[in-house]
C-alpha positions in Angstrom: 21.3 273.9 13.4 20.1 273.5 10.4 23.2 272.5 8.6 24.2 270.2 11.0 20.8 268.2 10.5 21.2 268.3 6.7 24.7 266.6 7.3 23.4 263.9 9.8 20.5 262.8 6.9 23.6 263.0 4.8 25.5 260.4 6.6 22.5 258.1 7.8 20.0 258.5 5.0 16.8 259.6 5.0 14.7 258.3 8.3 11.7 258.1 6.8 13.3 256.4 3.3 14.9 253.8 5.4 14.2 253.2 8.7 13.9 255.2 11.8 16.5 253.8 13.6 18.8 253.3 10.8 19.3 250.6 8.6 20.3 246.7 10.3 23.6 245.0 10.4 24.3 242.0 8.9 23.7 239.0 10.4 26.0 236.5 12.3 26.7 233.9 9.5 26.2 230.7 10.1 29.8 229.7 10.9 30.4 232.1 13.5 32.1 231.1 16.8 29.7 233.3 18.9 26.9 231.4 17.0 28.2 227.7 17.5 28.9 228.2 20.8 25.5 229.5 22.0 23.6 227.2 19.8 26.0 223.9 21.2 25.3 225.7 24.7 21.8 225.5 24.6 21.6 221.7 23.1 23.9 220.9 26.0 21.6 222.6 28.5 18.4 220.7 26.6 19.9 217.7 26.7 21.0 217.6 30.4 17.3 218.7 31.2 16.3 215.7 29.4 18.5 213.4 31.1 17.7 214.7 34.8 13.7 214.3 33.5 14.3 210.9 32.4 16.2 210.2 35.9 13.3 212.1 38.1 10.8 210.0 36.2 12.8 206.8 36.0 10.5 205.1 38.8 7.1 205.9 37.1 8.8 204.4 33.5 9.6 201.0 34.8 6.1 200.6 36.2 4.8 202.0 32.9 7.4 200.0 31.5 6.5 196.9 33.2 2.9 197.7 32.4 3.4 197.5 28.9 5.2 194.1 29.2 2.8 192.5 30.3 0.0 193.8 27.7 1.8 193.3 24.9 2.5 189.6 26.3 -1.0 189.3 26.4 -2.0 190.6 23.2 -1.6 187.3 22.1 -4.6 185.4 23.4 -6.8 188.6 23.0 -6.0 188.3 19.3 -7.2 185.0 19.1 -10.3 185.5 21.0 -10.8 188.3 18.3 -10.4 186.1 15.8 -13.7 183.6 16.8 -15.7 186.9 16.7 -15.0 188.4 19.9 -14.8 192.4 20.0 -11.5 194.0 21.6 -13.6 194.9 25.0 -14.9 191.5 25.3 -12.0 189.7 24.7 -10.2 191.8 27.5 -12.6 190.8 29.5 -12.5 187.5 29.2 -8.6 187.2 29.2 -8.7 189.4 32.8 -11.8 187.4 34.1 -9.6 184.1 33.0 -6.2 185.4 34.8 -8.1 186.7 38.0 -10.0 183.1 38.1 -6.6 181.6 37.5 -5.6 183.8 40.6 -8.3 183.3 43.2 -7.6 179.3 42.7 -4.0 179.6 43.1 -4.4 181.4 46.4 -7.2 179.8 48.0 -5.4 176.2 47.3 -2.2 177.5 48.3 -2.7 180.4 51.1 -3.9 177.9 53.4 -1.1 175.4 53.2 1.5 177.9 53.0 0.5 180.0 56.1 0.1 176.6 57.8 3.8 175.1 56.9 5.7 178.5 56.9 4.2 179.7 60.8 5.4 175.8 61.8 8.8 176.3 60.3 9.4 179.1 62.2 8.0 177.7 65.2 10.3 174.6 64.6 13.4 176.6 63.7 15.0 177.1 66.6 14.4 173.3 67.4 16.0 172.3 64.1 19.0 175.1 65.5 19.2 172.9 68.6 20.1 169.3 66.6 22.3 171.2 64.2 24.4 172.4 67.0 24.2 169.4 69.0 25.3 166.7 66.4 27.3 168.8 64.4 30.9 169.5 65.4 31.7 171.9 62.6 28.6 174.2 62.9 29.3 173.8 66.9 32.5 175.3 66.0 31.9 177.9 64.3 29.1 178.7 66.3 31.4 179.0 69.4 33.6 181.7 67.5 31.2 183.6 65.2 27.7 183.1 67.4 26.0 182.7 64.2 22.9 180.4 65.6 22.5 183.0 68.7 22.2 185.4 66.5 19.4 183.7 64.4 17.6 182.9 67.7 17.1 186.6 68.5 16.4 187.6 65.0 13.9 184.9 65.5 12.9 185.8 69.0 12.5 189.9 67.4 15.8 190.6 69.3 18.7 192.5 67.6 22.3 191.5 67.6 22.8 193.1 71.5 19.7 191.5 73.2 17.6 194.5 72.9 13.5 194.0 71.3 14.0 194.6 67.5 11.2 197.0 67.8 12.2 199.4 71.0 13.6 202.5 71.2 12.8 203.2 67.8 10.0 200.5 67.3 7.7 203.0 65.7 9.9 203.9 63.1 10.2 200.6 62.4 6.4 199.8 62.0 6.4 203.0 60.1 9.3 202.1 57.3 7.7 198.4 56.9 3.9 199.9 56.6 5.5 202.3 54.2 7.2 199.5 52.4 4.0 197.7 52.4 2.3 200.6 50.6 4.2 201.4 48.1 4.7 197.9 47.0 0.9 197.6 47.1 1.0 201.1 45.2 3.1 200.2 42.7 1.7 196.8 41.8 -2.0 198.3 41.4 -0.6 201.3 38.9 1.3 198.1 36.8 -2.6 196.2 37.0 -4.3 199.6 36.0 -1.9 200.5 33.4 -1.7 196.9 31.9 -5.1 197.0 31.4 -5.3 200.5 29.6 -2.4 198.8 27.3 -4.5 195.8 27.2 -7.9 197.3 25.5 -6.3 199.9 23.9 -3.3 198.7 22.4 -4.5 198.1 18.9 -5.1 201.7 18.6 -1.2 202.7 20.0 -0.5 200.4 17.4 -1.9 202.0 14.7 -0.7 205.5 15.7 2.8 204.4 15.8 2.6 202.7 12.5 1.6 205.9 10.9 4.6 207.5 12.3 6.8 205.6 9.7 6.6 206.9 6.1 4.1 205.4 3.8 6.9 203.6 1.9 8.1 201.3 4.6 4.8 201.3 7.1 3.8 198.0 5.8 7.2 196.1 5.9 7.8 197.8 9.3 3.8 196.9 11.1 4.7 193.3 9.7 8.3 193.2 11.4 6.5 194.9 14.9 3.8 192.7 15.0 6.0 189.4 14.6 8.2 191.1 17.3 5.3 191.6 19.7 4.2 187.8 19.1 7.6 186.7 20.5 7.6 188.5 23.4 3.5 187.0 24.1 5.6 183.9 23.5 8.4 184.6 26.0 5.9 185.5 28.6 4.3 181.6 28.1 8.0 179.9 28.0 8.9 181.5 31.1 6.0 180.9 33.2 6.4 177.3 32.0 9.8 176.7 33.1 8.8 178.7 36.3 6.2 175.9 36.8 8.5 172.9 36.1 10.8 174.4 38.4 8.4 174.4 41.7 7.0 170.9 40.1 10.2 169.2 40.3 11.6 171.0 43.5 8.3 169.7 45.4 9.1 166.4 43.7 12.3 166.4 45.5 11.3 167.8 49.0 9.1 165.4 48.8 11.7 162.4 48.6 14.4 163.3 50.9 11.9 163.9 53.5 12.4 168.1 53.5 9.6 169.6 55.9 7.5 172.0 54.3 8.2 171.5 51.0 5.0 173.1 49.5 5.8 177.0 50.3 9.4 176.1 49.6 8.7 174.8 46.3 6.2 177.9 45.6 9.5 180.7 46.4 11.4 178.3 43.9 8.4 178.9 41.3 8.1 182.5 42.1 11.6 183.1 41.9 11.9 181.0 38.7 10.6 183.8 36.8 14.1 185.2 36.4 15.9 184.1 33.9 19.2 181.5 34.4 19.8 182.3 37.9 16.1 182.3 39.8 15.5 179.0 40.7 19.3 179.2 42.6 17.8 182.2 44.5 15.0 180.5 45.5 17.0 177.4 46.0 19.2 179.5 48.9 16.3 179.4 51.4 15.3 175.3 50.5 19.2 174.8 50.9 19.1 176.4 54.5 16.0 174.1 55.6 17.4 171.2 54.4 20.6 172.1 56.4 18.7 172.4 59.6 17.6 168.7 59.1 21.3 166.8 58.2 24.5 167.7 56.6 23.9 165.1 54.4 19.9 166.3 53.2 22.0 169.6 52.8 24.6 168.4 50.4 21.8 166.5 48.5 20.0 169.8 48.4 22.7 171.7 47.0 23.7 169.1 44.3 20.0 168.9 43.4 19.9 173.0 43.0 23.2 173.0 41.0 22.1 169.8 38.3 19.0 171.3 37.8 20.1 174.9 37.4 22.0 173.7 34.6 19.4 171.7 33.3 17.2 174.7 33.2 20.0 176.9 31.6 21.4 174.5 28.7 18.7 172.4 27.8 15.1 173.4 29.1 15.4 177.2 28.7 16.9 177.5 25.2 14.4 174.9 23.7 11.5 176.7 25.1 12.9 180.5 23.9 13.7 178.4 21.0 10.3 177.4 20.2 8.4 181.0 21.6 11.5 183.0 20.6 13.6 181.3 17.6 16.7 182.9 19.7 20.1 180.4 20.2 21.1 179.3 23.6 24.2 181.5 23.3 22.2 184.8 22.9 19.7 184.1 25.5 22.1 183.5 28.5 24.0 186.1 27.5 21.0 188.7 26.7 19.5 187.2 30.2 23.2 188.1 32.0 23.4 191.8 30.3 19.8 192.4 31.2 20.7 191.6 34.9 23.2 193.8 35.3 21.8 196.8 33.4 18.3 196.8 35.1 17.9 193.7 37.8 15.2 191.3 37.7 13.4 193.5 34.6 15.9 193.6 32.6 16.7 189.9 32.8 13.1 189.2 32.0 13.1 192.0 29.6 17.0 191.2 27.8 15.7 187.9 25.7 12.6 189.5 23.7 14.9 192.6 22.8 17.7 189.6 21.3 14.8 188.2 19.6 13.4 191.1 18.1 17.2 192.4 17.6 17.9 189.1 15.7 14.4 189.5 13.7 15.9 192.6 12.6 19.0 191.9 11.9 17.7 188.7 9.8 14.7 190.6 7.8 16.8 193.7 7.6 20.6 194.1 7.9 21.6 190.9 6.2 19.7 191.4 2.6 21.3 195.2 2.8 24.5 193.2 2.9 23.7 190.9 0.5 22.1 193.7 -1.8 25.2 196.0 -1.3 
């Protein structure tokens, strides 16, 4: 026993020289294949957990999102109150106090009017359904083949397409699904006030923090380039709201003139719908273009000719000069920012698509051209 002991110490070493266990292996070099593998396995697996994260949470970032656009575009006028002595709190204040006054006056001069006119054109609908049908030969037509009008009676009358109440049978899941609807649209727009505001007092101090993220070398040229970019978006936020407002202005002008019923809450979906950029005031020009059917073919054709000149007028003249003056961005990149913006993310991304060309072209001017000139 005692020879065979000797031998094993003489093959292993000494246990209490070396280790009990025996010395370690060498390690996997870097290069292995076992080790590549597992490492580009687990950045795979990280990186799909992100992405499903990002997905799960993709709601609650647009409102954030959304949040943030509108404090930043805000930013602006709290600055200048700032600068005529104002402290941050105050100046929040005063800008919220200012947009809520703003607000109530809007809706108490408009609410009235506009419950007024839209519950009379829906009372008057199916009258306006009645002349169409009866001095119109066409719509009569198609009427007889399609039942297009009957159908708009009973959606009108809270029928469905069969005659059956739009609400039986399954009535209260409908009340359910629209009070739900009704919530989490109220929901949502109270989390984008709260937030906003948050942004709003505090976003000096984000600013800050994110500066001092960039190396000390460049933090100075980079807060200079950020702060320019946030002024154009503050400036986006005004040239859009303004072509919003000429919109409405000069659709009431019109419904005005050709005699259009209701032309007030009409020309207010126009403004509201204006806030997208190049194609809302033709949204919001679908429903004035259906009234103004009901009246005459010919009040309809003007309608439509009035919707398509002025849409152009807003795209390639009125829009680009305002970005032009808020944003310094060409016609050509806004329309096409606008139309990528659409597509990737819907109404926020077309209101969102022109500040990033801006502060992409700011870039790209203060930035990636000297490099090419330097190089």
């Amino acid at each position: 026993m005692a020879a065979a002991e000797a031998a094993i110490v003489r093959l292993h070493g000494d246990p209490e020289e070396a280790s009990p266990f025996g010395l370690p292996g060498r390690p996997l070099p870097v290069d292995h294949p076992f080790r590549l593998g597992f490492v580009g396995a687990l950045g795979v697996a990280a990186a799909l957990l992100l992405v499903r994260i990002v997905l799960a949470a993709a709601p609650i970032l647009l409102l954030v999102g959304i949040a943030l656009f509108f404090a930043i575009g805000l930013d602006p006028a709290v600055s200048w109150l700032q600068r005529r002595g104002l402290g941050r709190g105050l100046a929040v204040f005063a800008i919220v106090a200012a947009v809520l006054a703003v607000l109530l006056v809007v809706v108490a001069a408009v609410v009235p009017p506009l419950v007024t006119q839209a519950s009379g054109l829906r009372t008057e609908l199916p009258e306006y359904f009645e002349r169409l049908e009866r001095d119109n030969d066409m719509v009569r037509e198609l009427d007889e083949r399609f039942g297009i009008i009957e159908r708009v009676r009973g959606l009108l009358a809270g029928e469905s397409g069969t005659g059956e109440p739009v609400l039986g049978g399954d009535g209260l899941g409908s009340v359910v699904g629209v009070a739900r609807g009704v919530f989490t649209a109220f929901a949502s727009t109270l989390t984008v006030v709260v937030l906003a505001l948050y942004f709003l007092a505090s976003l000096s101090g984000l600013k800050h923090t994110a500066y001092r993220l960039v190396p000390r070398s460049r933090r100075e040229r980079f807060s200079l380039l950020a702060d320019e970019v946030l002024d154009r978006i503050g400036g986006y936020l005004l040239g859009n709201l303004a072509t919003s407002v000429i919109a409405g202005s000069a659709a009431f002008v019109f419904f005005v003139i050709v005699g259009i019923p209701y032309p007030f809450p009409l020309a207010l979906v126009i403004a509201l719908t204006g806030l997208i950029p190049l194609v809302g005031a033709t949204i919001g020009s679908v429903v004035a273009v259906l009234v103004a059917f009901l009246i005459s073919v010919p009040v309809g054709i003007a309608t439509v000719v009035f919707a398509f000149v002025y849409q152009q007028f807003e795209n390639f003249v009125l829009a680009p000069r305002v970005m032009k003056r808020t944003l310094d961005v060409s016609p050509l990149a806004t329309i096409v920012a606008a139309l990528i913006g659409a597509a990737l993310l819907g109404v926020f991304g077309a209101l969102l698509a022109v500040p990033v060309a801006a502060s992409i072209q700011i870039i790209g001017r203060q930035v990636v051209l000297p490099r090419q000139e330097g190089s």
